[in-house]
C-alpha atoms as an extended CHARMM CRD file, in Angstrom:
* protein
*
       158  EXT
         1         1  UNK       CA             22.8050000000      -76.8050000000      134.6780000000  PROA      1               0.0000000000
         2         2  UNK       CA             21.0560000000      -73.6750000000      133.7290000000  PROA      2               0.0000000000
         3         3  UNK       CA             17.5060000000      -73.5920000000      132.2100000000  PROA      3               0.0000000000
         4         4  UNK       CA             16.7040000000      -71.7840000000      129.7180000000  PROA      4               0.0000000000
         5         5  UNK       CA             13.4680000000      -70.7840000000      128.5830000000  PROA      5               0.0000000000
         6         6  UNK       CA             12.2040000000      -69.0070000000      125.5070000000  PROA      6               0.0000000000
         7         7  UNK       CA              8.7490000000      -67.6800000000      125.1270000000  PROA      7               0.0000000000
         8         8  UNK       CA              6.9290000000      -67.6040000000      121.1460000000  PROA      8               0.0000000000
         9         9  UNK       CA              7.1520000000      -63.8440000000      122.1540000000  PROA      9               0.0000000000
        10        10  UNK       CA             10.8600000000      -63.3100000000      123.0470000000  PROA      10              0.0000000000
        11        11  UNK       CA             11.0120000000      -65.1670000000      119.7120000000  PROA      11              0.0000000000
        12        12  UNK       CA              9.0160000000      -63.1530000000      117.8230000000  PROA      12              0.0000000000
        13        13  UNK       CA             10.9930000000      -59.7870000000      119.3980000000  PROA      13              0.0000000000
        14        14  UNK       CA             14.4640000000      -61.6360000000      119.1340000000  PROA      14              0.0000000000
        15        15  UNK       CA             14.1490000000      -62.3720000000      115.0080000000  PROA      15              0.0000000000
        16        16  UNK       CA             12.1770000000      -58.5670000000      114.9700000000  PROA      16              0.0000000000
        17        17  UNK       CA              8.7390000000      -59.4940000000      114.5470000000  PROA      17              0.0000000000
        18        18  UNK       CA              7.0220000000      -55.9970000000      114.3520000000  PROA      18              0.0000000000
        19        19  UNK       CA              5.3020000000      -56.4170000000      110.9550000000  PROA      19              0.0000000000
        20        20  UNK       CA              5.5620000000      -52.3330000000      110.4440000000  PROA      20              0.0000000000
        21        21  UNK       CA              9.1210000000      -52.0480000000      110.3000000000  PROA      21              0.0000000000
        22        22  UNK       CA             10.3200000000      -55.4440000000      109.6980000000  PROA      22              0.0000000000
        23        23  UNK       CA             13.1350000000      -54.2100000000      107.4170000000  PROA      23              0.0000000000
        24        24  UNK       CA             14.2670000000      -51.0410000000      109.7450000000  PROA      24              0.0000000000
        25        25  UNK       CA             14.4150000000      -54.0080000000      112.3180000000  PROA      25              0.0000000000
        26        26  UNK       CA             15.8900000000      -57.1060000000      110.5820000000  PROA      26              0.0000000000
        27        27  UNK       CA             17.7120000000      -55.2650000000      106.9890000000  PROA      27              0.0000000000
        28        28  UNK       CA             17.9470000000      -59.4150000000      105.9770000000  PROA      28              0.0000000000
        29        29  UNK       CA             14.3290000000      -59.9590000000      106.3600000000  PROA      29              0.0000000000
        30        30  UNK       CA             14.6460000000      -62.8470000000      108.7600000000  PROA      30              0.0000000000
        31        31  UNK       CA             11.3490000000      -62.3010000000      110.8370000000  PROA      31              0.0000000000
        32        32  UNK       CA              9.8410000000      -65.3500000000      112.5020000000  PROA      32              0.0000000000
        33        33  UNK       CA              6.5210000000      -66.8260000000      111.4870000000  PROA      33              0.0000000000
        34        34  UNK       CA              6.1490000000      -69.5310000000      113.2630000000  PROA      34              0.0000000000
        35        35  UNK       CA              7.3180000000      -72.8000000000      115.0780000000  PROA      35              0.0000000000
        36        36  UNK       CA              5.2350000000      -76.5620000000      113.6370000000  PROA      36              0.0000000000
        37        37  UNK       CA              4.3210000000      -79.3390000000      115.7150000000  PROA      37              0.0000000000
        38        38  UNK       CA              3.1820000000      -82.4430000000      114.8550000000  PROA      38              0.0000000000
        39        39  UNK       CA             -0.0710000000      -83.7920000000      117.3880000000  PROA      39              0.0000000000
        40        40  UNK       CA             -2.4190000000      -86.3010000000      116.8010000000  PROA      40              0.0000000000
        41        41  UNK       CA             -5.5970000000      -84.1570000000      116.2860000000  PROA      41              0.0000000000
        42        42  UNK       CA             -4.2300000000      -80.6870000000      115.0330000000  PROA      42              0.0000000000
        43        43  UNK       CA             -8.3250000000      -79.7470000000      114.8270000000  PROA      43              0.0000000000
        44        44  UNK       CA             -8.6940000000      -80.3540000000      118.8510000000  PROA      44              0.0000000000
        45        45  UNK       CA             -5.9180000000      -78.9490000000      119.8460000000  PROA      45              0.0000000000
        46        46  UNK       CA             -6.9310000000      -75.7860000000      117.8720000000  PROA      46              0.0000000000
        47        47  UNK       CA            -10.0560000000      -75.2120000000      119.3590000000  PROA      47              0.0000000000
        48        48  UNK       CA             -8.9660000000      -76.1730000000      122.7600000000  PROA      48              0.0000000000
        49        49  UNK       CA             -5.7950000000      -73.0430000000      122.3110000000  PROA      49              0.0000000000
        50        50  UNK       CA             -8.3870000000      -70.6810000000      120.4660000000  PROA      50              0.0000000000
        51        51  UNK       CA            -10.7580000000      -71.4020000000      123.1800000000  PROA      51              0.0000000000
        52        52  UNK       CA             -8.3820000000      -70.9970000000      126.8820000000  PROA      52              0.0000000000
        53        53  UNK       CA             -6.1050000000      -69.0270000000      125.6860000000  PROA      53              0.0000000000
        54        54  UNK       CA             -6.8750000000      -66.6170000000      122.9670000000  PROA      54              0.0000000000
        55        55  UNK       CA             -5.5310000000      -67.8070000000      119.8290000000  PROA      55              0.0000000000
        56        56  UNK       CA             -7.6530000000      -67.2980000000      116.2910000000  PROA      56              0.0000000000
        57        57  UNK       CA             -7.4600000000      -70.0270000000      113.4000000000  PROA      57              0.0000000000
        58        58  UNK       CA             -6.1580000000      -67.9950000000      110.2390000000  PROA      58              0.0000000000
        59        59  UNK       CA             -5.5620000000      -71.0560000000      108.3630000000  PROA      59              0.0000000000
        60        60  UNK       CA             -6.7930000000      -74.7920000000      108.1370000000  PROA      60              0.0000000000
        61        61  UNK       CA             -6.4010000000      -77.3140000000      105.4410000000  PROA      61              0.0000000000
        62        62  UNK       CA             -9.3990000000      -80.0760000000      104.9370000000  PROA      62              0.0000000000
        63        63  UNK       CA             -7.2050000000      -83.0340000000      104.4260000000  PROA      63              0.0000000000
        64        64  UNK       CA             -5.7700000000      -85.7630000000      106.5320000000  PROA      64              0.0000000000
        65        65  UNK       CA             -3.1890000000      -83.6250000000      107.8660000000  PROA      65              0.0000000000
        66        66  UNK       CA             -5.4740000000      -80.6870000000      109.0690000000  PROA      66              0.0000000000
        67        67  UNK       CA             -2.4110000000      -78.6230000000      108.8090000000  PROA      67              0.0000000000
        68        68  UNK       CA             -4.1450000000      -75.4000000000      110.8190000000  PROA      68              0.0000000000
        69        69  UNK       CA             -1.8790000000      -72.2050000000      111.9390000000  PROA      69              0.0000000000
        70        70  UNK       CA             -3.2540000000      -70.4760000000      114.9680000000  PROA      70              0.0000000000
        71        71  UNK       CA             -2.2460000000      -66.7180000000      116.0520000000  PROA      71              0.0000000000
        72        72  UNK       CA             -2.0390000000      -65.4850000000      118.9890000000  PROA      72              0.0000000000
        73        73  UNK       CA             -3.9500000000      -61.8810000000      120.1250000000  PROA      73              0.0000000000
        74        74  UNK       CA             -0.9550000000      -59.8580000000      119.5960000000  PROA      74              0.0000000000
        75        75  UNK       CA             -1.5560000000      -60.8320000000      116.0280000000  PROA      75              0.0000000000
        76        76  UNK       CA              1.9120000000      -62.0390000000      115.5450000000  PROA      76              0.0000000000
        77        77  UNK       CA              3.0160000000      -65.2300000000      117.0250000000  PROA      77              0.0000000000
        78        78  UNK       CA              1.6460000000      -67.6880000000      114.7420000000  PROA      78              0.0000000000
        79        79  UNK       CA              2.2480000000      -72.1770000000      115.6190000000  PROA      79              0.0000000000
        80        80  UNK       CA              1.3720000000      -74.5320000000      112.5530000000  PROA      80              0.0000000000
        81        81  UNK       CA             -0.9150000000      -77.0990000000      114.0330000000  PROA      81              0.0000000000
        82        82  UNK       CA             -0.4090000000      -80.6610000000      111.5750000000  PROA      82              0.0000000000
        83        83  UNK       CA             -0.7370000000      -84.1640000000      111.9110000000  PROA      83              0.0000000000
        84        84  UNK       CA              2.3560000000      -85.2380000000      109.5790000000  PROA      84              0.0000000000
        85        85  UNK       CA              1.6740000000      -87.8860000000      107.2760000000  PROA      85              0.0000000000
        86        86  UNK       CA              5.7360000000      -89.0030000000      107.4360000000  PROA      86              0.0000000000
        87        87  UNK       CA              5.6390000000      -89.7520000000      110.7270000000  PROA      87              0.0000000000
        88        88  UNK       CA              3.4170000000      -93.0300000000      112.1620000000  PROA      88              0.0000000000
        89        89  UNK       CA              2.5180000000      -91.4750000000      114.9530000000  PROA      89              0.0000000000
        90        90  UNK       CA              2.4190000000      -87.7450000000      116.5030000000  PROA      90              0.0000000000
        91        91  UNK       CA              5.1600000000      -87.5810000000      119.2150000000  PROA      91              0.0000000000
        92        92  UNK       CA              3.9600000000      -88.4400000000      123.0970000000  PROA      92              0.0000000000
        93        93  UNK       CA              4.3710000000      -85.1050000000      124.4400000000  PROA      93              0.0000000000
        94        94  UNK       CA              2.8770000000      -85.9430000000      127.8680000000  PROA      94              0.0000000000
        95        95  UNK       CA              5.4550000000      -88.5670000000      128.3290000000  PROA      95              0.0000000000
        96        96  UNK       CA              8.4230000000      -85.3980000000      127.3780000000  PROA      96              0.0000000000
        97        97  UNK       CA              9.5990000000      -83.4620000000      130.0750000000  PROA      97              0.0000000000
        98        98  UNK       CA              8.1180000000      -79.8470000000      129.9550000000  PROA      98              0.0000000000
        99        99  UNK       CA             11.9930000000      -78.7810000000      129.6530000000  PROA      99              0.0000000000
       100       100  UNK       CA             11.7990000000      -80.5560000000      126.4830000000  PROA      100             0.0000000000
       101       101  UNK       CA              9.5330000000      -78.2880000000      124.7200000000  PROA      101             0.0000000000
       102       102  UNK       CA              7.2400000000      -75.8270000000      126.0540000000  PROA      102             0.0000000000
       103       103  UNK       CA              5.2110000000      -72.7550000000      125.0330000000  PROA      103             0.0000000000
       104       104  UNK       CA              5.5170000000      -69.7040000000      127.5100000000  PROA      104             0.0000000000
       105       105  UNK       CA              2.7230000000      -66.9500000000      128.2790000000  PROA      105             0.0000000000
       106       106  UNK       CA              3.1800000000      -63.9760000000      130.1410000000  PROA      106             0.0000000000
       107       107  UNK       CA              0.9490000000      -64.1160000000      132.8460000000  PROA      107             0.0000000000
       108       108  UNK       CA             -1.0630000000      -61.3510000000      135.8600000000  PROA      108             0.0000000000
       109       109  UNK       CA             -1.6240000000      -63.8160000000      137.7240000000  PROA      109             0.0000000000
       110       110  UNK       CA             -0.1840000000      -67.1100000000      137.5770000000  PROA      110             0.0000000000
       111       111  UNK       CA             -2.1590000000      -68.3520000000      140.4110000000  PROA      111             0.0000000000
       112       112  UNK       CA             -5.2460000000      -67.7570000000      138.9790000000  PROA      112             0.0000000000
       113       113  UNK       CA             -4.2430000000      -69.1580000000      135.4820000000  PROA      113             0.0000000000
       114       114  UNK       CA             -3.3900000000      -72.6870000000      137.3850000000  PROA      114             0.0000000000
       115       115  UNK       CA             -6.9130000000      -72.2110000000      138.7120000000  PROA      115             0.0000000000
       116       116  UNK       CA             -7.8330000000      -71.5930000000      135.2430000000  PROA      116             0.0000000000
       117       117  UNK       CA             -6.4560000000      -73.8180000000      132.7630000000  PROA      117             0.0000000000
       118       118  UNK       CA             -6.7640000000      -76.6870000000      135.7260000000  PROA      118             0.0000000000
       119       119  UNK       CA            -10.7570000000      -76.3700000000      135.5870000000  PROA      119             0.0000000000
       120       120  UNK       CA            -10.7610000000      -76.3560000000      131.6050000000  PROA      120             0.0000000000
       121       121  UNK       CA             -8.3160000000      -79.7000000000      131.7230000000  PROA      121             0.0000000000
       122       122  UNK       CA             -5.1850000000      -78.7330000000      132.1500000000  PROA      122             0.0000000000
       123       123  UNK       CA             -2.7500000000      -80.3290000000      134.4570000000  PROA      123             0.0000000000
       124       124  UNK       CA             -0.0290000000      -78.7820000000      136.6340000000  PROA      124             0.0000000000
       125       125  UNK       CA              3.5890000000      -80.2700000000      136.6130000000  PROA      125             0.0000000000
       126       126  UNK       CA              5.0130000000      -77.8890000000      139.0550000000  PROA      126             0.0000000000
       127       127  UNK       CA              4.4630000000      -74.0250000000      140.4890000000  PROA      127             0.0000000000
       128       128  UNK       CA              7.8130000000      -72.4260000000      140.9520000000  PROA      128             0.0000000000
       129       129  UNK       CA              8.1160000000      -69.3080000000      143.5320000000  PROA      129             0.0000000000
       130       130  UNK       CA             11.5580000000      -67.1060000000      143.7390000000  PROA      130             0.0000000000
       131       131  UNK       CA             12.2810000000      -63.4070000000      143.9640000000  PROA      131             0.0000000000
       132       132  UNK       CA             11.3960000000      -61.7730000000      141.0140000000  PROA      132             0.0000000000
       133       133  UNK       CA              9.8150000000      -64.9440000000      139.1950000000  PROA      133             0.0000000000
       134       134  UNK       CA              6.5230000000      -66.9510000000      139.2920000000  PROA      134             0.0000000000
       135       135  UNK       CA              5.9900000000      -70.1680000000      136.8260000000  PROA      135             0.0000000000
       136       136  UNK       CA              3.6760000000      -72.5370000000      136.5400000000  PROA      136             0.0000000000
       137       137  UNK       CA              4.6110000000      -75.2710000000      134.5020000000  PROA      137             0.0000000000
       138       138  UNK       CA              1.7670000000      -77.2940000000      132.9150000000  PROA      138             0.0000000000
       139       139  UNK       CA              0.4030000000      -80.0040000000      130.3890000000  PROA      139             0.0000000000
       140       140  UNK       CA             -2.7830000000      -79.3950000000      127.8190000000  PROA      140             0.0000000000
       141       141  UNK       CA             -5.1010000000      -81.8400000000      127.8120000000  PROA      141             0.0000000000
       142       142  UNK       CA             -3.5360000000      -83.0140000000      124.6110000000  PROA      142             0.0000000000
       143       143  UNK       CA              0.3680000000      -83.4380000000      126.6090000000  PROA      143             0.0000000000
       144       144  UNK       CA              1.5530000000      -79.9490000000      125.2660000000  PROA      144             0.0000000000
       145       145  UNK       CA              3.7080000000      -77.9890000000      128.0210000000  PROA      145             0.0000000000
       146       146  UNK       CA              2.3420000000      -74.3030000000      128.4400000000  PROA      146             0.0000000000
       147       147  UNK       CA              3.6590000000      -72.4380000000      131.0530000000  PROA      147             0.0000000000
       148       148  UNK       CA              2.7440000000      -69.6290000000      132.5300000000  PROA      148             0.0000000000
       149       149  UNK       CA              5.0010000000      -66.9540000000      134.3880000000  PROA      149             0.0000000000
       150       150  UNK       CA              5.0770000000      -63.3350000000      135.8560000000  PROA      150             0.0000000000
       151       151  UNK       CA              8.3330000000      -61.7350000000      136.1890000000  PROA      151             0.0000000000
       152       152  UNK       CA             10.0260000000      -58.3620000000      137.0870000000  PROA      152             0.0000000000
       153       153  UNK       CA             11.7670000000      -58.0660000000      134.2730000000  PROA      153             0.0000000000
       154       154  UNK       CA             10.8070000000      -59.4930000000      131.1350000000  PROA      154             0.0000000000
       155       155  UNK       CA             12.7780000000      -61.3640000000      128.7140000000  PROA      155             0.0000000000
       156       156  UNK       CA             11.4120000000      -59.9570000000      125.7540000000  PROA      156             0.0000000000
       157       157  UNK       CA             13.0710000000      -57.0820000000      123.8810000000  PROA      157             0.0000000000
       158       158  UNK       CA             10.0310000000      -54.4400000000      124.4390000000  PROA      158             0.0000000000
C-alpha cells in the first residue's frame, strides 16, 4: 500500500491559496481556508501550536465551544480549533494512528525539531530515513500527529 501524505501547505497551493491572485489562480473561487478539528480543550491546544510552532490566534469565540482558528506564519494556512457541542466527547487522537490524520511541516532540520518539540512535550512515533526524504512522525501533547519532514523535492506546487 502506498502512503500518502498531504501537508496544510500542498493544500493550500493545490486549491490556489495565494490570496493576491486567487481568481487568476482558481477562475471558480475554490481557495482553501481551512481544515476543523474537534479536541477537548481547543484553548490549550492553541497556545501550545502558537507557542512551538508559530501559529497566531486570529479568531476565538468565548463560549463552551472555544471555537478558535489559528494561522500559520505564511499567513495562509488557517485550522479551526473547537470543542463540538454534537459530539460527547472530542475524538482520542493519541489512540489514531498518525496515518490517520496528521498535520505536515516542512522542516531544516528534522533532527533538531525531534529534539525540539520532544523537550516542549511532544512525543516521537517514528523517524524515517531514505534517499531524498527525512520524517519524523510525532504526537502533541494533546494526541495530534505533526510531522515533520525535509525533502529534495517538495510536494507543494511553488
Amino acid at each position: 500500500m502506498k502512503k500518502i501524505m498531504i501537508t496544510l501547505a500542498s493544500l493550500a497551493a493545490l486549491f490556489g491559496c495565494n490570496r493576491a491572485n486567487d481568481e487568476l489562480i482558481n477562475p471558480d473561487g475554490y481557495v482553501l481556508e481551512h481544515p476543523a478539528i474537534d479536541v477537548a480543550d481547543p484553548i490549550a491546544v492553541a497556545d501550545w501550536w502558537c507557542k512551538n510552532l508559530g501559529f497566531t490566534i486570529t479568531k476565538q469565540k468565548d463560549d463552551e465551544t472555544h471555537t478558535t482558528f489559528i494561522v500559520d506564519a505564511s499567513g495562509r494556512v488557517a485550522i479551526e480549533l473547537y470543542r463540538a457541542r454534537t459530539q460527547p466527547v472530542a475524538p482520542d487522537y493519541a489512540s489514531m494512528d498518525p496515518l490517520t490524520l496528521h498535520f505536515g511541516f516542512t522542516s531544516k532540520d528534522v533532527d533538531a525539531d525531534i529534539e525540539k518539540f520532544t523537550a516542549a512535550g511532544a512525543t516521537l512515533v517514528v523517524h524515517e530515513k531514505a534517499p531524498g526524504f527525512d520524517g519524523a512522525m510525532m504526537k502533541d501533547p494533546f494526541g495530534i500527529s505533526i510531522q515533520f519532514v525535509k525533502r529534495d523535492k517538495s510536494v507543494l506546487l511553488k
